[in-house]
Phi, psi and omega in degrees: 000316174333279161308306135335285170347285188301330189292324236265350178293047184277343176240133168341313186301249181028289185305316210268326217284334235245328201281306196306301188302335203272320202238333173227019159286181197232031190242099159342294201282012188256310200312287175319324170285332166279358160290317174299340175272335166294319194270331199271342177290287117038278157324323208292205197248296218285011198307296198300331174289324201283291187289344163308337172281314169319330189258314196259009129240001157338123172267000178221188179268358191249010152261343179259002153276345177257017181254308191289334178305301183326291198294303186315312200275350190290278184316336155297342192278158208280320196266119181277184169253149172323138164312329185273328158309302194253023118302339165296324202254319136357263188301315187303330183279285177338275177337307206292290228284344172300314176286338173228069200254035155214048152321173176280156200298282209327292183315340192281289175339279177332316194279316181291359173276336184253343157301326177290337163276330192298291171010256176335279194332301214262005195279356201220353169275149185231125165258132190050043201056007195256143156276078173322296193311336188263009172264007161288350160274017191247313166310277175344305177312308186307297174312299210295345187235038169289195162297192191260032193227340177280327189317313207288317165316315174294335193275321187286336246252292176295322196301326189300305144358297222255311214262306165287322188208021184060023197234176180085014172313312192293331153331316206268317179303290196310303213262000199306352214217020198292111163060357172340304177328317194278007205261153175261178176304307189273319191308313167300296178329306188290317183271358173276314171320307177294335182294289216286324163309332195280313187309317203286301193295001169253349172233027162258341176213087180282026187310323199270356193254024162238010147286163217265337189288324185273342169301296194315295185285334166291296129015309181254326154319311156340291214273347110347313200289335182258008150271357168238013167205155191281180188267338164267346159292332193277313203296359182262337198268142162328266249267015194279330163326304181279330166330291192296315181303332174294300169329310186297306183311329187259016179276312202284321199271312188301304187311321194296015184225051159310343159241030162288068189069034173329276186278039177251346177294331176296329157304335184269356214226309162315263214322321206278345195274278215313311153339280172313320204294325160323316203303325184314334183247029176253114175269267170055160175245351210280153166262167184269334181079357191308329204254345155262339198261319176285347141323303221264346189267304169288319166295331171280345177271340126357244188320334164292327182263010156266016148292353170275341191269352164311296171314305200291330184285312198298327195263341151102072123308152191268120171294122175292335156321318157328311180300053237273316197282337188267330167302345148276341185298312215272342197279323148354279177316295178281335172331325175272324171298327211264024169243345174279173205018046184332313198304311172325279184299345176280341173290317163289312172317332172307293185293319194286305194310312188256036182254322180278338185279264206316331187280278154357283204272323175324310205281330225264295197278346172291090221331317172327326159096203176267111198231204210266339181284355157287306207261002164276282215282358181266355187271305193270332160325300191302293160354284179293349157286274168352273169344304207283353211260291180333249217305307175335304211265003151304018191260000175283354198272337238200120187274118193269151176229172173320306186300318187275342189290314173320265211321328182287323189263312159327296146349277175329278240302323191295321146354274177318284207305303163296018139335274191319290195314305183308309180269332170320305198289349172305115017266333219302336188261111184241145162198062172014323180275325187242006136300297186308313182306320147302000162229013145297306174311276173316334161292332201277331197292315175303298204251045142268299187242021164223140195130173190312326170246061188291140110358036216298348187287341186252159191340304170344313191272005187288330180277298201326324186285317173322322188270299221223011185063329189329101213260294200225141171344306179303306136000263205318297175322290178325290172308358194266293174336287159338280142354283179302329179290317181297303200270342179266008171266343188236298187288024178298353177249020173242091171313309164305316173322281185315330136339289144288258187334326167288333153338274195323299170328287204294320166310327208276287212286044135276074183151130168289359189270269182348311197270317164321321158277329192277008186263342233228010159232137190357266177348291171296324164299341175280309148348291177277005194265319206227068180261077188215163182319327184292325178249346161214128200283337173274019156273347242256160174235038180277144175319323182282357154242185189252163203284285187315353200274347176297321227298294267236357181261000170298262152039273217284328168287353185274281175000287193259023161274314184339302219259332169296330179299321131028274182263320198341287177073228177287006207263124179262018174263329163313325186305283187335300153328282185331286121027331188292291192320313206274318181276351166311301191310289199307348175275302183287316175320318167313302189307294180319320197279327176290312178250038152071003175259130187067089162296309196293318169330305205260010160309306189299305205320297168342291176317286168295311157330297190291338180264342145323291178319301186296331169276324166299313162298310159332333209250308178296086202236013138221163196324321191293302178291323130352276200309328192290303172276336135327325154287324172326305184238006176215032169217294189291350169197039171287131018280007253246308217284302200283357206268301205287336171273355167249009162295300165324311177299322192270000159268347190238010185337313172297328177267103199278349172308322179267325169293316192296315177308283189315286201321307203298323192283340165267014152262001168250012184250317175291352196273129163263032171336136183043055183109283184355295176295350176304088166285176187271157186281011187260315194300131193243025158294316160342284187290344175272356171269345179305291162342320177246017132325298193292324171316291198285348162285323183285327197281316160297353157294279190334295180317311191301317184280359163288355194278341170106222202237150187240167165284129190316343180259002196245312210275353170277301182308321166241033165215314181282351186279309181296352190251000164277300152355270179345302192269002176279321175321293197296315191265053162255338181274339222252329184236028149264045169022035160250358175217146163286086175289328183335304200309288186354284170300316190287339168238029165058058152250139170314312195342273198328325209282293237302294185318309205304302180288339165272010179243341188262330155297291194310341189279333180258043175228006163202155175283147165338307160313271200318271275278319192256359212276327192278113184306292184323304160331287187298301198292030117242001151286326200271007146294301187327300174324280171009268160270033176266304171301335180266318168233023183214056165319300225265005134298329167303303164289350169271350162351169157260146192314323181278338176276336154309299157325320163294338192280295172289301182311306185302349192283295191327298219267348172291298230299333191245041139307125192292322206288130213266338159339296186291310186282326142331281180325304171283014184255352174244353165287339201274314199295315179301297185303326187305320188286329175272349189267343170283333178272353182279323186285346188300313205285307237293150189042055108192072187274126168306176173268331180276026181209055202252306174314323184291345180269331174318295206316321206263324162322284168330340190259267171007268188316298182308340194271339156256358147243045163211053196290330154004297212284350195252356171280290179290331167294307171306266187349280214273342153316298197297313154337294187281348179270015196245297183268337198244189161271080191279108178283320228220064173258006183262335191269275172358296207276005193264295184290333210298313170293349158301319166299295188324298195288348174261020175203101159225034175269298188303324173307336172269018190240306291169326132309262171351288217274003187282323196297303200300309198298358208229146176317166190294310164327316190270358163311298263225329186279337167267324166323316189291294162340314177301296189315288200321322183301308159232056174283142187073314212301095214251147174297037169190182214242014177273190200306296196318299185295357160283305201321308182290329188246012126325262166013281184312301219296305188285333159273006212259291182310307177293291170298014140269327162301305207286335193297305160302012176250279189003110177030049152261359171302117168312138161303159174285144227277094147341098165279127176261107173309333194259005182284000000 
């Protein structure tokens, strides 16, 4: 009867009458003979002809759910089908719903289920060396960059995924966010729902997520998923309770596994700040849970890692404290987290604090000495100082009451007091780790609750006084002061302490309300009176320190000129004072280079000197205070101070630790900042400090290029970082309106040509490649450029043809560069030159006799651009290039040379149309022509303002209407797979 039955099937009507009985009919004995007719179907030769008639013709969704059952239970049997059947039927389902993607969600769901077992199955088979099967996420992508109706398809496609074998993460991380913008509401609603499912079935069977790469990539997903949706869309999806509740746990398991994938816990730690960070503006009635969840979340990173630090001493593991920079990055993080329910985290921190402070003083006073159980607990000290710091300064994250500031201050209070305790035991009681963490605290502590809007009202200080007398900001600034005096008198051989403490410093002597105060404590008069080697030892030339170890007196001299500045006014004996230790150094260095002795000495002295200067000048932003060290060092004892530092380059020239501090301090000596350098018009400082700019560039070009040819790892540090220096110099000389280059030429002095020549040698002592691969480099060559092209053409133009030619290529080749710095810069040296070569044919046949040099010069460029027409054609290329193809960040910056390139070529621009137009189908022809036209309508045969202004304009509607004519219906329909082929 069965069989018969089954045989009986020949027509489509048939098939659907089979669908009807299987999925809504009420005749019980219809259902079953038809589940029995389904399994005999299944079975047949013909199953695959059969469900293809069901999807393509089929009249109802319940032939095509009953064609995707089939293939599921097909594609399921113990026996498989040939690799080419089920790839074949793979792209044929992939194809119908692409072609049909609003079918019904079951049916879509049913179909994306037998890709995801073809999937599963097929994941480890290879045809032609290839994994086929793993090529659904390249597929998938296409949907994702589809309509809103592929998206959604793609997002089930991957939950579906996620859901067989966990894969396809990285997928989810790129798309978590594909077009969202375009989605209407219940549409945003729906693909967010599938998203959140994909989550929950991966971390209901997290098996696949113990590779470390699928951790990793879930892990960033996460943390993505709350950068493109709010916090009141997710708490509206089903499924988000249990979701967060699931999160938390895998939150909570990854910290206690802290030497696990450390930097994928930072993604898990973003999603939870961004949440939280959230909560004020979720209107929703729905709850969020953030507030049972986000505690249990600061306590377990709390608590693991000072269960970590047992491990890391006993088994001698690499201390995540060491890791400095990913321990702020996490500490950051949680700063925000760790203020929703506060009361919870300041209490376990208290107890933790004075359970480890007492364990602490125990071990202090025992005979034992430093054992392993001192260096456990100096490990979780330093932690909970690290911690106190965090939540203190989370009170900027987090909307704070009276009760958390109290709280804040109990917390503080335990601090300060391990302060005390900690510099009382200086030097013999030491511990690097629980420095640095104390001064991670006071900065977070600075920028909460000390500054200009400070709160006097608050709470904070209700415990301190009580506890430390601490009252007010002012207290607190002393003790900060204290504190910095202490660590730079005790720690000068610990280069990070000192460091982060010139940090600190250097923060605090920022802002005039601070600094009005902070001149008005000791601690800072003792400071400016006696800032020499004797009371801080890391001022110091000793062999015992390391040359980098210098880095950190800039630091401490911007800082305290900040604070001399203060009061200071006019007064230069006050200056003069300040100034003694620094004319002290340069006199013995003097002593030394004349009788020729101890070189390494006056190597450091050097060294430190220049970078003391350079911390000084920096501090300086007005003309008045300028003008103090300027006299200091190039009037009141000129030739005697810059002569000895340009002896030095040309003795240590090879060496950059000692050349780069000098290089550096006369390119902070040339910046005219705020002004600073507007010298009086009787004055001939401007050209004399050029001069003796123009010495140390010349004398160190010359010198560098004698070292010959270097090795890559060698040729920046000992050559191109000085000769970027060099040109950061020059054009801080060259566009700070403080020198008359004219004066040069007119009373024969050399200087200027002399600089000119040292910037043109040294520039052809490198290649184009270095020009761009080293950022510092490009970014102070190509400004230079700049400013050569804007006011000193006729320098440009007396080059020699190869070195223009060197000139112009580097400009071509900055021009299509991502960094928009560089690539600015050369769309505005090529407007210029494009712009003076354009105004030399304009003048032509009637140059006056007094503007006869200027025509030479324009003659010269002119001849070279014609027998190199090449160079200004390929610049026009790759400008058109970049508005046509590319993400032009800098289309305002384009558009300035690109209309000078048109008019002075626009047979090659009509070249260059022509090939654009031609490349494109016939339809899309006539639309872009018409762009073209449209591009230069109004657009007049010269260069003022008006007329860029106008093809600026075109350009930007040019651009879009041409992206859109090329994105527009250029896609083929989707291609038909026959499953029986």
């Amino acid at each position: 009867m069965l069989n018969f039955f089954f045989f009986l099937l020949k027509s489509l009507a048939e098939l659907e009458v089979l669908c009807t009985h299987l999925y809504i009919g009420t005749d019980l004995t219809q259902r079953i003979e038809a589940e029995k007719a389904l399994l005999e179907l299944i079975d047949s030769p013909e199953c695959l002809s059969k469900c293809q008639l069901l999807l393509e013709q089929g009249t109802t969704s319940y032939a095509q759910l009953l064609a995707a059952t089939c293939l599921s239970k097909l594609i399921s049997r113990v026996s498989p089908l040939p690799i080419e059947q089920r790839i074949d039927i793979r792209n044929y389902i992939l194809n119908y719903v692409a072609s049909q993607p609003k079918l019904a969600p079951f049916v879509i769901q049913a179909l994306i289920q037998v890709i995801a077992k073809i999937t599963k199955l097929g994941w480890f088979e290879i045809q032609k060396d290839q994994f086929v099967f793993r090529e659904i996420i390249a597929d998938v992508k296409k949907f994702l960059q589809g309509t809103v109706e592929h998206c959604i398809i793609g997002v089930i496609i991957l939950s579906e995924l996620t859901q067989e074998m966990n894969l396809a993460l990285s997928c989810l991380v790129q798309f978590a966010s594909t077009r969202r913008s375009l989605f209407s509401s219940p549409e945003r609603a729906k693909y967010l729902g599938n998203l959140i499912k994909g989550v929950k079935r991966i971390l209901e069977n997290p098996q696949g997520l113990s590779n470390p790469g699928n951790y990793h990539e879930f892990c960033r997903f996460l943390a993505r998923l709350k950068t493109n949706y709010q916090l009141g869309e997710l708490v509206m999806v089903k499924e988000y309770p249990e979701v967060i509740r699931l999160i938390a746990n895998f939150t909570i398991t990854s910290l206690q596994h802290w030497e696990f994938a450390p930097n994928s816990v930072h993604y898990l730690l973003t999603l939870w700040q961004r949440m939280v960070a959230s909560v004020p503006f979720v209107k929703s009635t729905e709850p969020h849970l953030l507030d049972t969840y986000a505690p249990e979340i600061t306590k377990a990173f709390i608590t693991s890692r000072l269960e970590s630090v047992a491990i890391v001493v006993r088994d001698n593991l690499d201390d995540p404290l060491d890791d400095t920079a990913t321990v702020f990055q996490q500490l950051e993080q949680l700063c925000t987290v760790s203020r929703c329910e506060y009361e919870k985290t300041c209490t376990l921190l208290v107890q933790l604090f004075d359970q480890n402070a007492q364990n602490y003083q125990k071990l202090l006073h025992s005979a034992s000495g430093i054992t392993v159980d001192m260096a456990i607990q100096e490990g979780r000290l330093a932690w909970l100082v690290y911690l106190v710091g965090t939540v203190v300064g989370g009170r900027l994250t987090y909307t704070s009451t009276d009760e958390h500031d109290a709280m804040d201050g109990e917390l503080s209070c335990r601090v300060f007091q391990l302060i005390s305790l900690m510099d009382t035991g200086l030097p013999q009681c030491s511990n690097e780790k629980i420095e640095l963490a104390i001064l991670w605290f006071l900065d977070q502590f600075r920028k909460t609750y000390v500054g200009d809007q400070l709160q006097r009202t608050s709470k904070v200080y209700a415990r301190m006084s009580e506890v430390l007398g601490i009252t007010d900001d002012n207290h607190v600034l002393e003790t900060f002061m204290t504190k910095i005096v202490t660590n730079l008198k005790y720690w000068g051989r610990c280069e990070p302490v000192i460091s982060r403490t010139l940090q600190f410093l250097n923060d605090l002597s920022v802002g005039y309300i601070l600094l009005k105060k902070l001149v008005k404590i000791d601690a800072v008069k003792f400071m400016l009176k006696n800032h020499t080697s004797e009371h801080f030892p890391f001022l110091g030339i000793s062999d015992s320190y390391s040359l980098s170890d210098f880095r950190c007196r800039t630091t401490f001299y911007t800082a305290l000129t900040r604070l001399l500045m203060v009061d200071l006014g006019e007064d230069e004996d006050e200056f003069e004072n300040f100034m003694l230790p620094l004319t002290v150094s340069f006199e013995t260095v003097l002593q030394i280079f004349n009788n020729n002795f101890k070189q390494e000495d006056v190597k450091r002295l050097l060294i430190g000197l220049a970078r003391d200067l350079r911390g000084i000048a920096f501090a300086l932003n007005t003309k008045t205070s300028y003008t103090m060290l300027f006299d200091w060092m190039l009037y009141k004892r000129y030739p005697t101070y810059i002569p000895i530092l340009q002896r030095a380059v040309e003795q240590w020239y090879g060496e950059p630790a000692c050349t780069t501090p000098i290089l550096k301090l006369m390119a902070e000596l040339m910046q005219n900042r705020s002004q600073r350098l507007n010298f009086d018009v009787s004055s001939p400082n401007g050209i004399l400090l050029f001069r003796e700019a123009s010495k140390m560039i010349c004398t160190y070009g010359n010198q560098i290029l004698s070292l010959g040819s270097l090795s890559k790892d060698q040729i920046y540090p000992m050559k191109l970082k000085g000769i970027s220096i060099c040109y950061s110099a020059l054009k801080s000389a060259l566009c700070g309106n403080y020198v008359s280059f004219g004066v040069f030429k007119l009373y024969g002095d050399n200087h200027f040509d002399n600089v000119l020549q040292a910037f043109v040698k040294m520039l052809l002592s490198v290649s184009h490649s270095d020009l761009l691969q080293y950022r510092k480099l490009s970014q102070s060559y190509y400004p230079l450029l700049e400013c050569l092209t804007q006011d000193h053409m006729s320098f440009v133009t007396n080059l020699e043809p190869p070195v223009l030619l060197y000139v112009l290529t580097s400009i071509s080749e900055g021009l299509s560069t991502l960094d928009t710095v560089v690539s600015s810069s050369c769309c505005t040296s090529l407007d210029y030159i494009v712009t003076y070569l354009f105004k030399h044919i304009a003048k032509e046949g009637r140059k006056p006799l007094r503007c006869r040099e200027a025509a030479q010069a324009g003659q010269r460029l002119l001849h070279f651009m014609q027998q190199n027409p090449e160079v200004l054609q390929q610049m026009m290329s790759v400008l058109m290039n970049t508005i046509v193809f590319e993400d032009c960040r800098n289309q305002w910056s384009v558009s300035r040379p690109l209309l000078g390139l048109i008019l002075l070529n626009e047979k090659y621009f009509s070249e260059l149309r022509a090939s654009l137009i031609n490349s494109q189908p016939l339809p899309k022809q006539e639309v872009l022509a018409q762009c073209f036209r449209n591009l230069m309508e109004g657009v007049e045969q010269n260069l003022s303002v008006k007329n860029r202004d106008r093809f600026t304009q075109n350009l930007s509607v040019f651009r879009r209407d041409v992206a859109e004519a090329l994105r527009s219906d250029g896609s083929t329909e989707p291609c038909s797979l026959d499953m029986m082929s």
